[in-house]
N, C-alpha and C positions, 0 to 999 in steps of 0.2 A: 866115282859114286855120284849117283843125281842128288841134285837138291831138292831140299822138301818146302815146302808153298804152305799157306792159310792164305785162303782166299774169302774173302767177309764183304755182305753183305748188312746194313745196319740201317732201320729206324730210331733215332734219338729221338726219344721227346721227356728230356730231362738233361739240358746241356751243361748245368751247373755242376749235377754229378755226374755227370760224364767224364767232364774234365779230370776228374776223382780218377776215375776210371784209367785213363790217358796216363796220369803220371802213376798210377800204382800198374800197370803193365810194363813198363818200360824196365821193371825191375826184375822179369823175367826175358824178356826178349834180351836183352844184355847177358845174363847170365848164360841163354842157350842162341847167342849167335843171329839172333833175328835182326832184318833190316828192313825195314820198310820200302818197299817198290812201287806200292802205288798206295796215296793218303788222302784218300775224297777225291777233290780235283773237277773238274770237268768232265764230262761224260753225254755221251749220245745213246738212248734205247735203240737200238734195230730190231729187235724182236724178243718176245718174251714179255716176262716181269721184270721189276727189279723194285730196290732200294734205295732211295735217296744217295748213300753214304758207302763207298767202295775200299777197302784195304785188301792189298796184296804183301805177304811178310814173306822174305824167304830165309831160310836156315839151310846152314850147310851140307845136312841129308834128311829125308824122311825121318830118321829114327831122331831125330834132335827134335823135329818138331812136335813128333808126336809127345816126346819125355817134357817138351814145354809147356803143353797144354796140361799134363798132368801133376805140373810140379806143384807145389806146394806156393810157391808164388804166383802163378796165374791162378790157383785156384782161387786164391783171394782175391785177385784183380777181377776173375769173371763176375765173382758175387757181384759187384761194386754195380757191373755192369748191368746185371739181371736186372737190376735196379733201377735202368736210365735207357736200356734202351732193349731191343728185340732184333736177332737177325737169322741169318744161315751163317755157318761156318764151314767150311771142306778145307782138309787136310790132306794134301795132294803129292806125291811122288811127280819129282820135274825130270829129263830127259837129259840124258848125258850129252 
């Protein structure tokens, strides 16, 4: 079974709550399997747009990721976020 992805793009311009942010997500990612693959970091534009601020999470199928996003503890973590910062999000099916 593929795994399933969030791949995030993120303007912070509120780092103190963010960090809010940061630890009150981590209490759903644990519960549904999420692991961070890629957390800001370095990065070169080649074409396009983008966003300062890059995260890639992966869980161990599409169907978990998608039950993450809607669970009742991310819902609260997103709030937190709406708050501090602004992005894209895609919730991506990965390749066996």
């Amino acid at each position: 079974m593929p795994k399933g992805y969030w791949i995030a793009r993120n303007d912070v311009h509120d780092a103190e709550t963010y960090k809010l942010y940061v630890a009150a997500n981590s209490v759903a990612f644990t519960k549904f399997g999420g692991r961070f693959v890629v957390r800001g970091g370095q990065y070169e534009l080649k074409e396009g747009v983008t966003r300062p601020r890059h995260i890639v999470i992966e869980f161990p199928d599409y169907a978990t990721a998608l039950a993450c996003y809607e669970s009742p503890e991310y819902r609260e973590a997103a709030r937190i976020r709406a708050k501090s910062s602004e992005g894209d999000l895609v919730i991506i099916e990965g390749i066996d």
